[in-house]
PDB file with SEQRES, HELIX, SHEET and CRYST1 records, atoms N, CA, C and O in Angstrom:
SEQRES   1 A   71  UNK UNK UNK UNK UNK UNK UNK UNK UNK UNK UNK UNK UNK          
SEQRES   2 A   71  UNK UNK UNK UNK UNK UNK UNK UNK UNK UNK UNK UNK UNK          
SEQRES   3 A   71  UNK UNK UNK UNK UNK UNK UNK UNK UNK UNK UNK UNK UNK          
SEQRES   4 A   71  UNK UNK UNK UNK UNK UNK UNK UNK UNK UNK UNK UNK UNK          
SEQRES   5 A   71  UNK UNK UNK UNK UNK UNK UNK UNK UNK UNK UNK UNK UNK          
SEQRES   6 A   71  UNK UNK UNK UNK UNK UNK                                      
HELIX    1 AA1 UNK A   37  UNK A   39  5                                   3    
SHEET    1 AA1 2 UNK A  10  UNK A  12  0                                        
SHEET    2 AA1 2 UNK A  25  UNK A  27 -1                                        
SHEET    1 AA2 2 UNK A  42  UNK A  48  0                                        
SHEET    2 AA2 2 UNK A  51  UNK A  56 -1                                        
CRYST1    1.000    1.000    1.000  90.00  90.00  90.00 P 1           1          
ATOM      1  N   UNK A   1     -10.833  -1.570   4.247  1.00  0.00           N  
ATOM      2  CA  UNK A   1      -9.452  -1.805   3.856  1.00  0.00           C  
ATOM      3  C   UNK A   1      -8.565  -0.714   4.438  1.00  0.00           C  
ATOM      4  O   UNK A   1      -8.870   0.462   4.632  1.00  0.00           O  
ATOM      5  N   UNK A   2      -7.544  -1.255   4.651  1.00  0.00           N  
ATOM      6  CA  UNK A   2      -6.352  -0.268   4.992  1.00  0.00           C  
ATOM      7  C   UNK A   2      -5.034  -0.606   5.043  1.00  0.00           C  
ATOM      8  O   UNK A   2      -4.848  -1.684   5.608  1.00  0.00           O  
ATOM      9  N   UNK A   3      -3.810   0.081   4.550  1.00  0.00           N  
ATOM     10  CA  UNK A   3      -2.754   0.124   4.048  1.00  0.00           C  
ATOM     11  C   UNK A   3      -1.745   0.406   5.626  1.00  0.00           C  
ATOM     12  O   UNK A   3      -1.942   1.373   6.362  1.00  0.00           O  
ATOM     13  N   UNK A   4      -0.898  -0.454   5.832  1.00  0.00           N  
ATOM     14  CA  UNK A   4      -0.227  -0.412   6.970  1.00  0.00           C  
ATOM     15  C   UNK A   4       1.210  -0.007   6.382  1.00  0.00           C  
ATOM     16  O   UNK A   4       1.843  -0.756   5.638  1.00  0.00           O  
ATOM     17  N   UNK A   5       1.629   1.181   6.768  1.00  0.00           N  
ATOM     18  CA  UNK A   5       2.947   1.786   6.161  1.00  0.00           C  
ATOM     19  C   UNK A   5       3.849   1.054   6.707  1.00  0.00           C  
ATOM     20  O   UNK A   5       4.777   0.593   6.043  1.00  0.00           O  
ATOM     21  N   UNK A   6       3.738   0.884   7.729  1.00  0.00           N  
ATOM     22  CA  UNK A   6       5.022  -0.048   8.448  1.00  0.00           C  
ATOM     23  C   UNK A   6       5.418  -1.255   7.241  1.00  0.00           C  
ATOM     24  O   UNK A   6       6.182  -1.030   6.303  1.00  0.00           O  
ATOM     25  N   UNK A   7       4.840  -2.347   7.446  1.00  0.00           N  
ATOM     26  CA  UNK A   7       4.732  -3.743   6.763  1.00  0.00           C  
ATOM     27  C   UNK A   7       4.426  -3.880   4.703  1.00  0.00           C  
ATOM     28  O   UNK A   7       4.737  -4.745   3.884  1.00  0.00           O  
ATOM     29  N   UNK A   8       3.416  -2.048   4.546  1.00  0.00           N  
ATOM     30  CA  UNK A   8       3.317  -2.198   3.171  1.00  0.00           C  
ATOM     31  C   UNK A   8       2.389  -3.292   3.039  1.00  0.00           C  
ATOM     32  O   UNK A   8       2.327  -3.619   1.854  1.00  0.00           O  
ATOM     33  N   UNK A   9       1.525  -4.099   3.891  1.00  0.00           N  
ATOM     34  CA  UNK A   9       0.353  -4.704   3.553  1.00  0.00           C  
ATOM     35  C   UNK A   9      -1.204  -4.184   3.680  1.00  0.00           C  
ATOM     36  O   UNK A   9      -1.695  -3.563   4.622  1.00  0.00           O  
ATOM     37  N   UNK A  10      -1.816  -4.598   2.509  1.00  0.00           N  
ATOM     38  CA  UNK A  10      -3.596  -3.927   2.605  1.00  0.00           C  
ATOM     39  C   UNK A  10      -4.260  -5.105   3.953  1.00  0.00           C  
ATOM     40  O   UNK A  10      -3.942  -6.248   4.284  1.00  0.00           O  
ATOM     41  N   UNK A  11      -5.051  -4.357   4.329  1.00  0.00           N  
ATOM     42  CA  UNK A  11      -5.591  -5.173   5.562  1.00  0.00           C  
ATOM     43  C   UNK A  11      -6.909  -5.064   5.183  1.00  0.00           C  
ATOM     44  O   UNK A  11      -7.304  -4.098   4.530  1.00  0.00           O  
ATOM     45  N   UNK A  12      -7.741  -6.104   5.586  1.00  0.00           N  
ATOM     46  CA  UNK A  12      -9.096  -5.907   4.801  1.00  0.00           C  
ATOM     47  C   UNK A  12      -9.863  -6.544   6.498  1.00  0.00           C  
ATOM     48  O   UNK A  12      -9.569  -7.685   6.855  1.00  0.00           O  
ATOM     49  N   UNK A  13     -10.644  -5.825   7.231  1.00  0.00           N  
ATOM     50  CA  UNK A  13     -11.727  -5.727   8.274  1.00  0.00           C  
ATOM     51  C   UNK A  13     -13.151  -5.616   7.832  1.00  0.00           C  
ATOM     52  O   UNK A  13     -13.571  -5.318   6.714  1.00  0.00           O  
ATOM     53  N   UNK A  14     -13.724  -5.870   8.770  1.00  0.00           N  
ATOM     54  CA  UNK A  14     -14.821  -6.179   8.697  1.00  0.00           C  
ATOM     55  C   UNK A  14     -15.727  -4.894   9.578  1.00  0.00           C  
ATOM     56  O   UNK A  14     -15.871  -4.934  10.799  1.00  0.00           O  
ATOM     57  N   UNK A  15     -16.297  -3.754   8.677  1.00  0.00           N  
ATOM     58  CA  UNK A  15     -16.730  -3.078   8.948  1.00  0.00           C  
ATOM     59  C   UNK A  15     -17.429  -2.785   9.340  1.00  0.00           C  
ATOM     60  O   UNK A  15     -17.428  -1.643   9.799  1.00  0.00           O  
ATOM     61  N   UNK A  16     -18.890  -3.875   9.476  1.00  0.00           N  
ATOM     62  CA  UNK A  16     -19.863  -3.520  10.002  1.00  0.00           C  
ATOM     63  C   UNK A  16     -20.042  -4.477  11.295  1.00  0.00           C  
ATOM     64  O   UNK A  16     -21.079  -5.140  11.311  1.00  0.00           O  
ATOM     65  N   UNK A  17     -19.245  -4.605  12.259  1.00  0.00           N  
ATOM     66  CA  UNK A  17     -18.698  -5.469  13.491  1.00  0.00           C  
ATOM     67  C   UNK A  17     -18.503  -4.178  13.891  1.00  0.00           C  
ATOM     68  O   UNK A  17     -18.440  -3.105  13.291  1.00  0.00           O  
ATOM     69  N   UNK A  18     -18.392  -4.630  15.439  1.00  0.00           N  
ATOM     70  CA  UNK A  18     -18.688  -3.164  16.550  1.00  0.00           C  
ATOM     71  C   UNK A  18     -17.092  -2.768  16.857  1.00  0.00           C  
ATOM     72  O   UNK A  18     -16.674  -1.647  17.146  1.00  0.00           O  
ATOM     73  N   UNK A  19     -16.409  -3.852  16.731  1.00  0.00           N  
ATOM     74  CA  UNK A  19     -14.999  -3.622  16.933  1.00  0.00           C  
ATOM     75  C   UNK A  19     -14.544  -4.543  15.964  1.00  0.00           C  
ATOM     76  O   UNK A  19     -15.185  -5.475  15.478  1.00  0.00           O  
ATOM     77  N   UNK A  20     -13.029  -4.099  15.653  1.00  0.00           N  
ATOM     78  CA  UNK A  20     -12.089  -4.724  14.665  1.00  0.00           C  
ATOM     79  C   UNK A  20     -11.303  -5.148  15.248  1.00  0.00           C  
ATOM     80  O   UNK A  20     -10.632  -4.245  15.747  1.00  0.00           O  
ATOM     81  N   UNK A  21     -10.795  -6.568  15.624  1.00  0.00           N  
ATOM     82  CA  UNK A  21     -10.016  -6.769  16.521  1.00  0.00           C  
ATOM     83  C   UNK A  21      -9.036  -7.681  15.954  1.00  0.00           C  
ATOM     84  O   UNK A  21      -8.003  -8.066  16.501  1.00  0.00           O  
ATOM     85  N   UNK A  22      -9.551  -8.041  14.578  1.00  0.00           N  
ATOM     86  CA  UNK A  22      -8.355  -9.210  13.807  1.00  0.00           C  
ATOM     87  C   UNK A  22      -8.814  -8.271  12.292  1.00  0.00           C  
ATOM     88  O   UNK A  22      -9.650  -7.398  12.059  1.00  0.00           O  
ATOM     89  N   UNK A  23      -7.724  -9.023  11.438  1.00  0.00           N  
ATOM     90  CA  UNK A  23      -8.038  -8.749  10.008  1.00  0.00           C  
ATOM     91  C   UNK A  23      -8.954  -9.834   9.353  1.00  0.00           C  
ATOM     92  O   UNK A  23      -8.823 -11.044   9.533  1.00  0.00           O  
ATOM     93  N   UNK A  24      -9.902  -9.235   8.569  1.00  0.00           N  
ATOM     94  CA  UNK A  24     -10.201 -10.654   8.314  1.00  0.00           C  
ATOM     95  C   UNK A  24      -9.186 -11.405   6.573  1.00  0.00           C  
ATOM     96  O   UNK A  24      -9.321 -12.392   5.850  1.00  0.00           O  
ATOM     97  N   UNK A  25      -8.394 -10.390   6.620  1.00  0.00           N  
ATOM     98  CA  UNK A  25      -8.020 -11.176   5.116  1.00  0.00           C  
ATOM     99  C   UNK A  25      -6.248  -9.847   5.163  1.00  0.00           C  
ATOM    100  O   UNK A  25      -6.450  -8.650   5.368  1.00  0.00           O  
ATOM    101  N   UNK A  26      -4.620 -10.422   4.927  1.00  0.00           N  
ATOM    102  CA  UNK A  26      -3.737  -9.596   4.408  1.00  0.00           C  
ATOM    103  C   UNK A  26      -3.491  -9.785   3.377  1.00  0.00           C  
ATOM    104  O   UNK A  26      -3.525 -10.962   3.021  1.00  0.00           O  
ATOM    105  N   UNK A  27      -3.149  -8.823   2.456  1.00  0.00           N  
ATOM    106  CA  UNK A  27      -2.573  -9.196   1.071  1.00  0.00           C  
ATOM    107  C   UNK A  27      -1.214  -8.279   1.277  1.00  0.00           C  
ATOM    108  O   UNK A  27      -1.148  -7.215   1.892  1.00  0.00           O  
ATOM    109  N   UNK A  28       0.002  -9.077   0.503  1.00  0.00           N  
ATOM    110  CA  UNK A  28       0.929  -8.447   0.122  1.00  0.00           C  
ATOM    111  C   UNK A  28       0.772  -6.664  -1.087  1.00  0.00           C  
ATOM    112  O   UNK A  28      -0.176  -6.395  -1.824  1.00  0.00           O  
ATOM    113  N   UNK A  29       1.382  -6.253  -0.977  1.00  0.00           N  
ATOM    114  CA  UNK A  29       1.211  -5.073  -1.924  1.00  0.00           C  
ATOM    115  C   UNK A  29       2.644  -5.315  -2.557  1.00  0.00           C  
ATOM    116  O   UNK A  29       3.644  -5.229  -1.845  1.00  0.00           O  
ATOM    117  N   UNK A  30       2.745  -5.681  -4.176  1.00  0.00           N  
ATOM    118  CA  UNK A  30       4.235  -5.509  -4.733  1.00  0.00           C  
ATOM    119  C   UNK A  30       4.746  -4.169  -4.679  1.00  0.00           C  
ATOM    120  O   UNK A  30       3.962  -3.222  -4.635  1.00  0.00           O  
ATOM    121  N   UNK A  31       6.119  -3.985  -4.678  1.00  0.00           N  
ATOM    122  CA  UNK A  31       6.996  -2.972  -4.705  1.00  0.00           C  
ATOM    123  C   UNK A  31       6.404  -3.135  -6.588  1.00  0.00           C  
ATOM    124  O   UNK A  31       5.989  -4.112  -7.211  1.00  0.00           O  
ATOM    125  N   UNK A  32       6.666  -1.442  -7.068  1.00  0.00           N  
ATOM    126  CA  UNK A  32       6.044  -1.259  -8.154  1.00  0.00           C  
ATOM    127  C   UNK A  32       7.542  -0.607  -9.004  1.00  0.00           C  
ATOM    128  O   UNK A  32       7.790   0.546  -9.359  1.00  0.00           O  
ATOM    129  N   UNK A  33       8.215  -1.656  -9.110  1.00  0.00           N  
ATOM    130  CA  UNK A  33       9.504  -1.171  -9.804  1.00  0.00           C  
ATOM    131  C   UNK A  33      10.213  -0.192  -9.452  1.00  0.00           C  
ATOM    132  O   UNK A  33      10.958   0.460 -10.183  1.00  0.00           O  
ATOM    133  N   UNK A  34       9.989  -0.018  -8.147  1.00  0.00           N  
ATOM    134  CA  UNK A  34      10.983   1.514  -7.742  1.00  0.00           C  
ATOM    135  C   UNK A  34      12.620   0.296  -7.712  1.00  0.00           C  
ATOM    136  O   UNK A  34      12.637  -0.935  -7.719  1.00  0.00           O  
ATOM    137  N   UNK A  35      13.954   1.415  -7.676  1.00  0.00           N  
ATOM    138  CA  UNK A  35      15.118   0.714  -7.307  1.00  0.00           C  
ATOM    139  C   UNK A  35      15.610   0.051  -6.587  1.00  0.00           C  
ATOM    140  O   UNK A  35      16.727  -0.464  -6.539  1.00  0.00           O  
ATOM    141  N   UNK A  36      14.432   0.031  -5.733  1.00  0.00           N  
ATOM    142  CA  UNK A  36      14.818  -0.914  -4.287  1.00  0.00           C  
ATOM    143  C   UNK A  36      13.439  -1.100  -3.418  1.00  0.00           C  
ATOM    144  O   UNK A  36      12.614  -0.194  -3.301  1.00  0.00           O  
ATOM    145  N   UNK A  37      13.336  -2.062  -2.978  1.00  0.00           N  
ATOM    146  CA  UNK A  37      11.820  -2.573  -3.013  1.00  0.00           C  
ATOM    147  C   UNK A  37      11.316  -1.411  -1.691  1.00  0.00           C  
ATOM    148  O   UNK A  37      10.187  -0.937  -1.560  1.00  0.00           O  
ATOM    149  N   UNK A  38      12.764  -1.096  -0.633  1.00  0.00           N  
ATOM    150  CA  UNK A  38      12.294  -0.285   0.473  1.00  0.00           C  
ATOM    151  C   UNK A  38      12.135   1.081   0.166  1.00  0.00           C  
ATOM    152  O   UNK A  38      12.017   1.876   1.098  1.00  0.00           O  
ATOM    153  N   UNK A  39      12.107   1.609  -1.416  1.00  0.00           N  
ATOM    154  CA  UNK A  39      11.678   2.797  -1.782  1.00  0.00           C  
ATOM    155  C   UNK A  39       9.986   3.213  -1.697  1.00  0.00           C  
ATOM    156  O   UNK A  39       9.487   4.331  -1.572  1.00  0.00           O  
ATOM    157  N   UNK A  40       9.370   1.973  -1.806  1.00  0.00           N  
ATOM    158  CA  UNK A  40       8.133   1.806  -2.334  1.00  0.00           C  
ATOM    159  C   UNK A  40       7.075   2.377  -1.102  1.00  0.00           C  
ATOM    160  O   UNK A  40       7.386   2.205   0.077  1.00  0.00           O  
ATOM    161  N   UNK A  41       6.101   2.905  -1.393  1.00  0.00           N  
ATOM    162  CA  UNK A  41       5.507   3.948  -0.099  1.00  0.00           C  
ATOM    163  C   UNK A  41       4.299   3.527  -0.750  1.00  0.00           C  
ATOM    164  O   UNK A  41       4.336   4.114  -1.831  1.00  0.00           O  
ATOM    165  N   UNK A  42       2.956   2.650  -0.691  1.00  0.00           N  
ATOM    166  CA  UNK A  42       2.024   2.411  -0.601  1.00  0.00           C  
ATOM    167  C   UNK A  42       1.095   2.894   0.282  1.00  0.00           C  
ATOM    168  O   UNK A  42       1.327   2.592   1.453  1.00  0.00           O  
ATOM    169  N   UNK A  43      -0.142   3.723   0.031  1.00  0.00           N  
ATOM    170  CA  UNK A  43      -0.862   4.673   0.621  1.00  0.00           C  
ATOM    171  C   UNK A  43      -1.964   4.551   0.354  1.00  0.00           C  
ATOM    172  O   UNK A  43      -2.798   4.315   1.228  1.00  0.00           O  
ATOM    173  N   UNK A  44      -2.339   4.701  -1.174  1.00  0.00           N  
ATOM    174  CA  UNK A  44      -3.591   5.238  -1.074  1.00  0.00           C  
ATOM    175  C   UNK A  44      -4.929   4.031  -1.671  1.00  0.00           C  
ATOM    176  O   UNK A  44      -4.756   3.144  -2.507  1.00  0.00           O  
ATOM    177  N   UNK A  45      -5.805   4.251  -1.175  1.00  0.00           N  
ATOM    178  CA  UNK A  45      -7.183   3.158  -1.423  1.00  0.00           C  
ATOM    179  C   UNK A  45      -8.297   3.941  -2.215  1.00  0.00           C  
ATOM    180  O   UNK A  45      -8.889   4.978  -1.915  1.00  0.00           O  
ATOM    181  N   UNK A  46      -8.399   3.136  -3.302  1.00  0.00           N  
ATOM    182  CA  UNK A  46      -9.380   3.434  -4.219  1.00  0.00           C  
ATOM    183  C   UNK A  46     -10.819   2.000  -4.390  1.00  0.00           C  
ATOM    184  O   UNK A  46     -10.507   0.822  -4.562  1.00  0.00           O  
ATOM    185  N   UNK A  47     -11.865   2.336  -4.320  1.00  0.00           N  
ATOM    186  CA  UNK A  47     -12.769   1.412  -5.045  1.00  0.00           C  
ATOM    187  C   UNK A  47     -13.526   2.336  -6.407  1.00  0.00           C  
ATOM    188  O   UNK A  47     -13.684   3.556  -6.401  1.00  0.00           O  
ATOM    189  N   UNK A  48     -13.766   1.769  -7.081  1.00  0.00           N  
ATOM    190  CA  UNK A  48     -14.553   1.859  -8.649  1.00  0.00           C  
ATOM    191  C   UNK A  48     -15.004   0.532  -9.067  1.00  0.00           C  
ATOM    192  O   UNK A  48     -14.154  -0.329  -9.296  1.00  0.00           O  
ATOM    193  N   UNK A  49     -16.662   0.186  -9.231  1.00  0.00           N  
ATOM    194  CA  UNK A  49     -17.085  -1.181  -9.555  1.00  0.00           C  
ATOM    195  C   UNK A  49     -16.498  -2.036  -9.261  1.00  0.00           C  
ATOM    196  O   UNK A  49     -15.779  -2.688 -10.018  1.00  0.00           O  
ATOM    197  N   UNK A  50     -16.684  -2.246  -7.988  1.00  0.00           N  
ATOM    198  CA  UNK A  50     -16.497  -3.236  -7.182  1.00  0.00           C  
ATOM    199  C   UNK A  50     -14.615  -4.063  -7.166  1.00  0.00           C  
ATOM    200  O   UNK A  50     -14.168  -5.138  -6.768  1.00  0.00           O  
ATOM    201  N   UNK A  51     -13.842  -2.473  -8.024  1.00  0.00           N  
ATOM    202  CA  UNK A  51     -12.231  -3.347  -8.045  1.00  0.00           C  
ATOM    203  C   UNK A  51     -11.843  -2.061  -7.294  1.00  0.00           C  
ATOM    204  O   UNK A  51     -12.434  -0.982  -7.275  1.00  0.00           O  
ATOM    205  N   UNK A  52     -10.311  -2.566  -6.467  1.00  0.00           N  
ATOM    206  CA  UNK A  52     -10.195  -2.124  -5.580  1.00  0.00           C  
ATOM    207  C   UNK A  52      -8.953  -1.608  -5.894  1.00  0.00           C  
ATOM    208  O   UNK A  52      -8.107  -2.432  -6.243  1.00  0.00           O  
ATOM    209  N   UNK A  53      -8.498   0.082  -5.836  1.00  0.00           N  
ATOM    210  CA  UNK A  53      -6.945  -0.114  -6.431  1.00  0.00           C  
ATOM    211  C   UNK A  53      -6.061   0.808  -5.132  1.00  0.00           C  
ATOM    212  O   UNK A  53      -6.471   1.617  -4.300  1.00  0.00           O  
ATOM    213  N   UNK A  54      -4.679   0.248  -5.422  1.00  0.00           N  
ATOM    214  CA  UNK A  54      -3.976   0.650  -4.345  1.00  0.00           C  
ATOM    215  C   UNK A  54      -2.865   1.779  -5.001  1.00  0.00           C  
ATOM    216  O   UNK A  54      -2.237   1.188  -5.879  1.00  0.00           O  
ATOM    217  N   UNK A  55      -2.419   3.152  -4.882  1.00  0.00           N  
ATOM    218  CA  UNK A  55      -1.747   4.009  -4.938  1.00  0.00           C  
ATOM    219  C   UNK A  55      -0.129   4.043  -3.612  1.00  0.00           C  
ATOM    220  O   UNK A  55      -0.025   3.949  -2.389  1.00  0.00           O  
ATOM    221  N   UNK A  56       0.883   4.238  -4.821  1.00  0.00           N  
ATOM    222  CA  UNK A  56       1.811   4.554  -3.640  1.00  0.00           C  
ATOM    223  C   UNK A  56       2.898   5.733  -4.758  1.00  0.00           C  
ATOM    224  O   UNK A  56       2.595   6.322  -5.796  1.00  0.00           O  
ATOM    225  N   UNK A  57       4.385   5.694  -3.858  1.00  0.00           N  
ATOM    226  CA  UNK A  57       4.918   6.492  -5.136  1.00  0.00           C  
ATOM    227  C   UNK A  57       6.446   5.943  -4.471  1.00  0.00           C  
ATOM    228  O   UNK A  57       6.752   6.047  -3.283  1.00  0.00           O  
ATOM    229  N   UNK A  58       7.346   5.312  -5.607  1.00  0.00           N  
ATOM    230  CA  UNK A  58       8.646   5.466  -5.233  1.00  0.00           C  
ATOM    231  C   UNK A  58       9.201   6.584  -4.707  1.00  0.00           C  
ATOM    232  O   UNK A  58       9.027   7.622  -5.345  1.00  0.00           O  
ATOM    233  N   UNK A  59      10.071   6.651  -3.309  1.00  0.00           N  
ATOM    234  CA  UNK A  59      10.532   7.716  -3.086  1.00  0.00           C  
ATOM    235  C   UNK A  59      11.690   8.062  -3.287  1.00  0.00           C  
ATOM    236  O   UNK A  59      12.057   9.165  -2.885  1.00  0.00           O  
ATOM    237  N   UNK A  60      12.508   7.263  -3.918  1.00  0.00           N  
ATOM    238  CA  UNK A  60      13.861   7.476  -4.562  1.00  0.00           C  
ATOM    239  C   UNK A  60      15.063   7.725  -3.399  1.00  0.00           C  
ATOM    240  O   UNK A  60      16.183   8.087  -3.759  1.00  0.00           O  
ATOM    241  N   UNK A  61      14.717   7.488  -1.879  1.00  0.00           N  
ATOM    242  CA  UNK A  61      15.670   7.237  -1.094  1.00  0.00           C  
ATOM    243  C   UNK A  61      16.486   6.282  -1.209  1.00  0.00           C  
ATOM    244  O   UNK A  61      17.207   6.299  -0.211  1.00  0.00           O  
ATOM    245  N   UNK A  62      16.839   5.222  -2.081  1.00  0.00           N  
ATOM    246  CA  UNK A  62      18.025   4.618  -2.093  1.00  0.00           C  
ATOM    247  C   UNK A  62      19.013   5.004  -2.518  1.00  0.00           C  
ATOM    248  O   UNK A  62      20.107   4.643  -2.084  1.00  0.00           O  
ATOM    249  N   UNK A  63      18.754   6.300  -4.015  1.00  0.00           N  
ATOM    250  CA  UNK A  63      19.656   6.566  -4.660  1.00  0.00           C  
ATOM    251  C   UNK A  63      19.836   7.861  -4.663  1.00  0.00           C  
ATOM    252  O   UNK A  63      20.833   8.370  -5.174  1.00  0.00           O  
ATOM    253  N   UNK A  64      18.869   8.557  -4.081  1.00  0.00           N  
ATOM    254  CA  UNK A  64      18.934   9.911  -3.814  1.00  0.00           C  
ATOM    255  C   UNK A  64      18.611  10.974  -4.749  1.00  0.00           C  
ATOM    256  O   UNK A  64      18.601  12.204  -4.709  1.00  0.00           O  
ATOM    257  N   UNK A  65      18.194   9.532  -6.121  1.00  0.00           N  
ATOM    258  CA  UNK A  65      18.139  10.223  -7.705  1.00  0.00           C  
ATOM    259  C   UNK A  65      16.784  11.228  -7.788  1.00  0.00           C  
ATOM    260  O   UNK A  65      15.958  10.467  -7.283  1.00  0.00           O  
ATOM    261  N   UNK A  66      16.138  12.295  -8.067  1.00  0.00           N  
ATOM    262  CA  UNK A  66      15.236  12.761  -8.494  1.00  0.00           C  
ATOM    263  C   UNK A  66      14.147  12.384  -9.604  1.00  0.00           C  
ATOM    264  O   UNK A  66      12.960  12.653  -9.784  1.00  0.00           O  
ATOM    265  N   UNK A  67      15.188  11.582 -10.302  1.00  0.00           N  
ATOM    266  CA  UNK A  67      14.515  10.555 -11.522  1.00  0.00           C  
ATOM    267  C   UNK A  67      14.194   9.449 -11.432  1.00  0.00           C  
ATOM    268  O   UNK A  67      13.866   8.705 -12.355  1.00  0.00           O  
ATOM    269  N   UNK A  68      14.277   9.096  -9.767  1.00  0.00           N  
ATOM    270  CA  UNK A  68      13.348   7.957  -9.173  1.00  0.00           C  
ATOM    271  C   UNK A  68      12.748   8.116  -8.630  1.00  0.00           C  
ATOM    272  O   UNK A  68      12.454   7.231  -7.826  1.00  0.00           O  
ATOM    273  N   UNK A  69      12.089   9.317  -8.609  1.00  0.00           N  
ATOM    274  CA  UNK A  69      10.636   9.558  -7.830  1.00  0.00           C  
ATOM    275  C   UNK A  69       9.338   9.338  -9.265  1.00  0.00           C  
ATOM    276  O   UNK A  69       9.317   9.684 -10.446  1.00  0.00           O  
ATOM    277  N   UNK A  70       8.479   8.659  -8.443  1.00  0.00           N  
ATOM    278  CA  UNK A  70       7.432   8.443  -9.530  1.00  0.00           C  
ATOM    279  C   UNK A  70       6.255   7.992  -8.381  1.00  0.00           C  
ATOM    280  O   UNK A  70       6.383   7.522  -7.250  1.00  0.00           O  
ATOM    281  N   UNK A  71       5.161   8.315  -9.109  1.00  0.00           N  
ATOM    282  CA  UNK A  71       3.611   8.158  -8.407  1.00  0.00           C  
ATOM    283  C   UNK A  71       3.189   6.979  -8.794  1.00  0.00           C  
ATOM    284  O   UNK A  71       2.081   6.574  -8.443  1.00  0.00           O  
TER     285      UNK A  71                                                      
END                                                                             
């Protein structure tokens, strides 16, 4: 799996293939209530029993507020 900052979609490949040359599966990632959906910075990849979780953090560039930054 991997998180494309550009687009904000998880990309899911096929790892044990000699090359990756397509995805085999995209999923959308929701904006996570920041003020504006282009605040939203999706990054990080977690697995734990077999569920898969995705980390990002509003960066509060729309409003410039400090009290819209959140993890």
């Amino acid at each position: 799996y991997v998180v494309n900052l550009h687009d904000r979609r998880l990309y899911r490949y096929d790892a044990t293939a000699p090359t990756a040359s397509a995805p085999k599966a995209v999923y959308a990632i929701p904006a996570a209530g920041c003020p504006s959906a282009d605040d939203w910075r999706p990054y990080g990849l977690g697995m734990q029993d077999g569920v898969g979780y995705v980390g990002g953090v509003c960066s509060g560039q729309s409003t410039g507020k400090i009290t819209d930054l959140r993890a």
